[in-house]
Every structure is written in C-alpha cells, then in structure tokens.
PyMOL commands that place a pseudoatom at each C-alpha (Angstrom):
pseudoatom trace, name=CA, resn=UNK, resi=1, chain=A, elem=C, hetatm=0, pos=[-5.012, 24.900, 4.308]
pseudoatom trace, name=CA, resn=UNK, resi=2, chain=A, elem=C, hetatm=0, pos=[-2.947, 23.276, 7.335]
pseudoatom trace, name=CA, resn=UNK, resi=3, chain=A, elem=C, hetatm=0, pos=[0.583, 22.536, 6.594]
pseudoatom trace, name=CA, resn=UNK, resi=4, chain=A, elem=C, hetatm=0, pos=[1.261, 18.627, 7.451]
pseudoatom trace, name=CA, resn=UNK, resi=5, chain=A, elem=C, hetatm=0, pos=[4.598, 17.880, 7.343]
pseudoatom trace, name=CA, resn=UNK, resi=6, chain=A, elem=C, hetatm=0, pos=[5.858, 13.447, 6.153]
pseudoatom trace, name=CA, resn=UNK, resi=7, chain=A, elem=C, hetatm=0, pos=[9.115, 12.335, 7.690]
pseudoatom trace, name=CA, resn=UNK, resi=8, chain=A, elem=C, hetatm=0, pos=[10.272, 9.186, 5.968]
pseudoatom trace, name=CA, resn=UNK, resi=9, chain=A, elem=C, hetatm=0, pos=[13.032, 7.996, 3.739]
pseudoatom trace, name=CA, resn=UNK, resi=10, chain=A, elem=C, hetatm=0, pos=[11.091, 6.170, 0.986]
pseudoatom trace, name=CA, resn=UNK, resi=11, chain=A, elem=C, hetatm=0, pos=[7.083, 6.205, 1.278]
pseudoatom trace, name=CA, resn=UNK, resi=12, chain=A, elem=C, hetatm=0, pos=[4.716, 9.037, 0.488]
pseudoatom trace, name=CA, resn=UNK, resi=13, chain=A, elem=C, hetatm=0, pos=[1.988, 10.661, 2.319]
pseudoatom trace, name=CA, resn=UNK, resi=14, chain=A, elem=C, hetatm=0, pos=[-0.688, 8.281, 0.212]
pseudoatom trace, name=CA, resn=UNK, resi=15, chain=A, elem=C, hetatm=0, pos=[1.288, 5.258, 1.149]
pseudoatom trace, name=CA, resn=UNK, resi=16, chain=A, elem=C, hetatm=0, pos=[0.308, 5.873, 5.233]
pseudoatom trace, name=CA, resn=UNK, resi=17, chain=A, elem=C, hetatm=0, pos=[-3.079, 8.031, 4.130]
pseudoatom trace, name=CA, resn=UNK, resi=18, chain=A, elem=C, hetatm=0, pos=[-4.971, 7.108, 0.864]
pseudoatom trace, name=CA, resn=UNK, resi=19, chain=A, elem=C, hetatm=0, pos=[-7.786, 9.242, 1.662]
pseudoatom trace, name=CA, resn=UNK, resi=20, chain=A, elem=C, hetatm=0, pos=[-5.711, 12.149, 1.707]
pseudoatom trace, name=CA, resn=UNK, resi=21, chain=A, elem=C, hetatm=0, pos=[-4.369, 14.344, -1.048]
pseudoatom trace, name=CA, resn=UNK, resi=22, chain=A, elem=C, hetatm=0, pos=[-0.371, 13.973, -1.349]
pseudoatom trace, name=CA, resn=UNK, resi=23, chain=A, elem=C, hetatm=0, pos=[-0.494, 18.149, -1.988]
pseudoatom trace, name=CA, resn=UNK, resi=24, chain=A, elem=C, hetatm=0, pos=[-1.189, 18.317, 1.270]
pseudoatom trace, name=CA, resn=UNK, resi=25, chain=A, elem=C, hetatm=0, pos=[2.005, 17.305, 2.425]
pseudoatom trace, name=CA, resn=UNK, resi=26, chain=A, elem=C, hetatm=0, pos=[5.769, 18.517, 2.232]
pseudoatom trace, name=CA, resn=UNK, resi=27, chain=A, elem=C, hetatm=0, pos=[7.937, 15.512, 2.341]
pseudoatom trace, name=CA, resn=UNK, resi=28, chain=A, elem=C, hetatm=0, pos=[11.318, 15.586, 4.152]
pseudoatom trace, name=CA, resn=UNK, resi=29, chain=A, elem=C, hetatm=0, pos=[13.615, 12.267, 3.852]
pseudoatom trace, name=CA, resn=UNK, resi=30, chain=A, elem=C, hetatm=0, pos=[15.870, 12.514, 6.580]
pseudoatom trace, name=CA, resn=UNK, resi=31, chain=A, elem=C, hetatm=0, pos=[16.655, 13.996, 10.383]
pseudoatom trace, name=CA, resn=UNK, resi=32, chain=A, elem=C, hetatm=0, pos=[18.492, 16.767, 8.982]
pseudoatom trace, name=CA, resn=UNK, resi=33, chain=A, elem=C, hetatm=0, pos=[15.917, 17.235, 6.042]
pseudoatom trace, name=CA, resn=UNK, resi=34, chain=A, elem=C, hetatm=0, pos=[13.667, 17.733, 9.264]
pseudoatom trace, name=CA, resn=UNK, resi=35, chain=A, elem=C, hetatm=0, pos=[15.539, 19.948, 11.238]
pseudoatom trace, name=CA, resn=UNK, resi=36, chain=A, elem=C, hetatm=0, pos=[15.920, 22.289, 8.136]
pseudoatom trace, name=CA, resn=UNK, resi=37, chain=A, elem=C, hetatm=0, pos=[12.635, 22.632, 7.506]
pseudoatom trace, name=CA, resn=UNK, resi=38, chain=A, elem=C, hetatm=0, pos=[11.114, 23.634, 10.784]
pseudoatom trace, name=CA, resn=UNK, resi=39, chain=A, elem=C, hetatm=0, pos=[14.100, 26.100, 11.586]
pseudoatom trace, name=CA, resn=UNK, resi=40, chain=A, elem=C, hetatm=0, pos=[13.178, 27.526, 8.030]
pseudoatom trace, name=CA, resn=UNK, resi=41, chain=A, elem=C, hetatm=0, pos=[9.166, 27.058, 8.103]
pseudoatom trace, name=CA, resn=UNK, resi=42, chain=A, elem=C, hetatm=0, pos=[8.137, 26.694, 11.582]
pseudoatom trace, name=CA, resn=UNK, resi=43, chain=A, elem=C, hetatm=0, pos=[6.042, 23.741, 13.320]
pseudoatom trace, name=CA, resn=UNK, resi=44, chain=A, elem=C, hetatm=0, pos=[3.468, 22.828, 11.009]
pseudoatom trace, name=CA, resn=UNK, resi=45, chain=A, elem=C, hetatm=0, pos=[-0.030, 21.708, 11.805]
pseudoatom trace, name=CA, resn=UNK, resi=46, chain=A, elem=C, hetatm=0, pos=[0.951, 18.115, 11.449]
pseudoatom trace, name=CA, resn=UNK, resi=47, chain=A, elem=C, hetatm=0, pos=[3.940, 15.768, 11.415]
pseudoatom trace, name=CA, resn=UNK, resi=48, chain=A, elem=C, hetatm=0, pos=[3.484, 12.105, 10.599]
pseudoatom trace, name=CA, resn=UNK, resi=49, chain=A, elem=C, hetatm=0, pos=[6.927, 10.133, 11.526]
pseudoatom trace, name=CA, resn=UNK, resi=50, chain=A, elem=C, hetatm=0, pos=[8.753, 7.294, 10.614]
pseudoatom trace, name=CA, resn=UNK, resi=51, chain=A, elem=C, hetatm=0, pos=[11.483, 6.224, 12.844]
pseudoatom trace, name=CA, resn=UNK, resi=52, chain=A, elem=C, hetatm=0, pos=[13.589, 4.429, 10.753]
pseudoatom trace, name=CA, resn=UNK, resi=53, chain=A, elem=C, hetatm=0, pos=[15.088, 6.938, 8.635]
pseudoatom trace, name=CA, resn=UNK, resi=54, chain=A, elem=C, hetatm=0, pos=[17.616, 4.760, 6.635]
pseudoatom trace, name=CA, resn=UNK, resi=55, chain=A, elem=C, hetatm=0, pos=[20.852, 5.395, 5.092]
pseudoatom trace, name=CA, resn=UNK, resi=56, chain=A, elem=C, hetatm=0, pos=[21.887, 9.528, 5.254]
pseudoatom trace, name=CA, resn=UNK, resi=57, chain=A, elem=C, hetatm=0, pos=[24.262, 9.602, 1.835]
pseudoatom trace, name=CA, resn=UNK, resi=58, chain=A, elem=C, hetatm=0, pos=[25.166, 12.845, 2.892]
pseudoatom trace, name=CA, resn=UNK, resi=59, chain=A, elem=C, hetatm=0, pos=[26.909, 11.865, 6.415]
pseudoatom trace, name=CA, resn=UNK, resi=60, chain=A, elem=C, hetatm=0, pos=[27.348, 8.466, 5.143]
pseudoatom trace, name=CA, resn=UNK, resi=61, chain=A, elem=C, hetatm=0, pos=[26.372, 6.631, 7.653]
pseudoatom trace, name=CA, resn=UNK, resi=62, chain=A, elem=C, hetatm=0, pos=[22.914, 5.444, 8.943]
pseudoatom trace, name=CA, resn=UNK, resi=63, chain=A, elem=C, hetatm=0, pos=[20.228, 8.473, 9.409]
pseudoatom trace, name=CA, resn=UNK, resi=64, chain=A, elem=C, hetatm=0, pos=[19.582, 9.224, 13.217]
pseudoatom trace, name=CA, resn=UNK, resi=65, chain=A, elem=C, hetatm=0, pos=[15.802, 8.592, 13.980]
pseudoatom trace, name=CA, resn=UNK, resi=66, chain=A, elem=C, hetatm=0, pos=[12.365, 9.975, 13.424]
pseudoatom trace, name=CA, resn=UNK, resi=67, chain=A, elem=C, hetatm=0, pos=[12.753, 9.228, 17.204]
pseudoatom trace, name=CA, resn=UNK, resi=68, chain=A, elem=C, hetatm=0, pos=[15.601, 11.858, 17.332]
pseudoatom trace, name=CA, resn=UNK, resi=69, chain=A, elem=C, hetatm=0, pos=[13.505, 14.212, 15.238]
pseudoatom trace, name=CA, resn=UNK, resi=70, chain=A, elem=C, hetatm=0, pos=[10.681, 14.336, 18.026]
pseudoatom trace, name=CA, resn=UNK, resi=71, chain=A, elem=C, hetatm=0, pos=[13.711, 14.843, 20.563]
pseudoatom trace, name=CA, resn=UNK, resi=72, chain=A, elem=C, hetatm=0, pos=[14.713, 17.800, 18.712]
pseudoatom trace, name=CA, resn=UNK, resi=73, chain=A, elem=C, hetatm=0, pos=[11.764, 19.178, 18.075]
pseudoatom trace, name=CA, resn=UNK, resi=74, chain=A, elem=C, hetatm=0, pos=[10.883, 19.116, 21.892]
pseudoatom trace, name=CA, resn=UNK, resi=75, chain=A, elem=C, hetatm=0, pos=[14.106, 20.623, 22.988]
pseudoatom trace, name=CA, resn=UNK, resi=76, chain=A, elem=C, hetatm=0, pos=[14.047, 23.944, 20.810]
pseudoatom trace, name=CA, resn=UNK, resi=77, chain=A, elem=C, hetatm=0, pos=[13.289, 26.593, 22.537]
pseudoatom trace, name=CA, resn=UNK, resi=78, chain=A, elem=C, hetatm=0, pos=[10.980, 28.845, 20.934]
pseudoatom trace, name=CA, resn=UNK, resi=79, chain=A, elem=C, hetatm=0, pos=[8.694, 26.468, 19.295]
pseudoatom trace, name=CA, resn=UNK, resi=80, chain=A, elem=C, hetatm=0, pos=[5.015, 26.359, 20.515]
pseudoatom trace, name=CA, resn=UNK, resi=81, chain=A, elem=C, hetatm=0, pos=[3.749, 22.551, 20.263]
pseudoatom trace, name=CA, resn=UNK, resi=82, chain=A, elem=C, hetatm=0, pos=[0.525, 23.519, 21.311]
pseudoatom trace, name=CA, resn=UNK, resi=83, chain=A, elem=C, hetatm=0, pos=[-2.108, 22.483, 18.635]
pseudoatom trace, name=CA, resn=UNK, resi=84, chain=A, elem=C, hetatm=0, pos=[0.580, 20.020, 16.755]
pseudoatom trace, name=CA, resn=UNK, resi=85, chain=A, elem=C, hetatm=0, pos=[-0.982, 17.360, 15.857]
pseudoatom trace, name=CA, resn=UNK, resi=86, chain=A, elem=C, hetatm=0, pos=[0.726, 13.846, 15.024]
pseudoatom trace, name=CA, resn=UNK, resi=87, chain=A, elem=C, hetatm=0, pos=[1.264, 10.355, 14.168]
pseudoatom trace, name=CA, resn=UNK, resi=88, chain=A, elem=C, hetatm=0, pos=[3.769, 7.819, 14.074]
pseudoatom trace, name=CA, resn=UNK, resi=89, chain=A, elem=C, hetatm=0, pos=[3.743, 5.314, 11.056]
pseudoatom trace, name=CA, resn=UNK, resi=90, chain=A, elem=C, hetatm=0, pos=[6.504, 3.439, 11.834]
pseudoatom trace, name=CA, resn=UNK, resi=91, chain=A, elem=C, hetatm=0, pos=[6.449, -0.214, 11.863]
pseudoatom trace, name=CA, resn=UNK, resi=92, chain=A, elem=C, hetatm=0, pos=[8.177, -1.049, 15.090]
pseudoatom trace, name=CA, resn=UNK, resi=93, chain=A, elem=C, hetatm=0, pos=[5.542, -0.478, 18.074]
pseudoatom trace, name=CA, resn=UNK, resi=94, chain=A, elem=C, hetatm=0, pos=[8.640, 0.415, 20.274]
pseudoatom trace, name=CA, resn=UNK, resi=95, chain=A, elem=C, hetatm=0, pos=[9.804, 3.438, 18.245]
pseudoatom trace, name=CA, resn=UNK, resi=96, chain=A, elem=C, hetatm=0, pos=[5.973, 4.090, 17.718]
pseudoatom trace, name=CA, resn=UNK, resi=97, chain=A, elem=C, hetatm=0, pos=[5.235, 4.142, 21.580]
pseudoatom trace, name=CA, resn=UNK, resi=98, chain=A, elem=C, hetatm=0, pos=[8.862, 6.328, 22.907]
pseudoatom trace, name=CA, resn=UNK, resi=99, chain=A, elem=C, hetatm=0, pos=[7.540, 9.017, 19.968]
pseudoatom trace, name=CA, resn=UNK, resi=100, chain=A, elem=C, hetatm=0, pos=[4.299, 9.170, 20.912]
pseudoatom trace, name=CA, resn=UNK, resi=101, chain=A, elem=C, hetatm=0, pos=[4.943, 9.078, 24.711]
pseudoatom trace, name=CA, resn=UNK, resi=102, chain=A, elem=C, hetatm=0, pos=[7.364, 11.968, 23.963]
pseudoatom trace, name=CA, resn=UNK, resi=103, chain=A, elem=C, hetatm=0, pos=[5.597, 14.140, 22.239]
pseudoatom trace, name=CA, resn=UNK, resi=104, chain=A, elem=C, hetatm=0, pos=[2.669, 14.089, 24.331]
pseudoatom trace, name=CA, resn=UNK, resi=105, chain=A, elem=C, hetatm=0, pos=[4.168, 14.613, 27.486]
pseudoatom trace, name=CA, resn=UNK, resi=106, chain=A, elem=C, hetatm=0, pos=[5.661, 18.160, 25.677]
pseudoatom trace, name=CA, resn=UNK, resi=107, chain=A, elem=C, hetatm=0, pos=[2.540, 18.865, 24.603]
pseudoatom trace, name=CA, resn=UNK, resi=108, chain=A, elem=C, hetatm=0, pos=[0.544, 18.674, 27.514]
pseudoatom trace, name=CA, resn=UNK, resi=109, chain=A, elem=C, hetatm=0, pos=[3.221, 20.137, 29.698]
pseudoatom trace, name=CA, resn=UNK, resi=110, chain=A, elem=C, hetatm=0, pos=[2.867, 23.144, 27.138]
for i in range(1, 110): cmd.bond("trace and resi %d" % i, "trace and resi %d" % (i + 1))
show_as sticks, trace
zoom trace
C-alpha cells in the first residue's frame, strides 16, 4: 500500500475523497505537523494540500501555508520528488495554482 499523506487543519481525507478509504491516509494539521513527518517518514507517495492551515496554538499565531509546505518540501535537499504525486484541495484557486505550479516545475526539473 502507497503512503498518501492529508495536510489540513480541520477536514479528513473522505471530506476531499469519498471513494477512498480514510486508512489510507496519515493526517497532519499544520506546517510544522508537515515538516515533522517527512523529516521522520520520508516523501510519501501522495500529498493532498490545503493552503490555509489556520490558527497554529502552538506558535500562537496563524499557521504558515500548505503553500509554505510545498516550498519546503522543494528546498530540502535530499528528497527525491520523482514519482510524488499530488493535489491541492484548497478553496482559493490562487493558492491552488502557486502550489501546483511549484511543485511541478520541481518535479519535472527532477
């Protein structure tokens, strides 16, 4: 089974993809949630991102973005993006198009 990783503060994985089985997925809430579990796990199969990641109670202040994730995620060395798969549920088309146009630029350049 492919690991598929679900960045967002609030929704699930059968919120976004009903056809799909929630076990499926391992659900991180936050940027830093993120960034802990692919230093920890690796890149999974899949990522599905929200950019709007809320309020962080742990910093106290608002969560940087799903946005900021992909950024991340791009600039580590040592991760291989080849093969990642992803999509971007987020409801503003902006956020939706500077993810998508960000990841696959560092994937293809890969």
């Amino acid at each position: 089974m492919s690991k598929k990783l679900f960045l967002d503060d609030f929704r699930f994985p059968l919120d976004i993809y009903p056809e799909l089985d929630e076990n499926e997925f391992d659900i991180v809430r936050s940027y830093d949630d993120f960034v802990d579990y692919i230093s920890k796990n690796g890149v999974p199969d899949f990522i599905s991102f929200d950019n709007d990641l809320g309020f962080d109670v742990r910093r106290r202040k608002i969560s940087l973005s799903g946005f900021e994730a992909a950024k991340w995620l791009v600039e580590q060395s040592g991760f291989n993006l080849k093969g990642l798969t992803y999509k971007v549920h987020s409801s503003d088309p902006n956020a939706e198009e500077k993810i998508t146009e960000l990841l696959k630029k560092s994937i293809d350049t890969e």
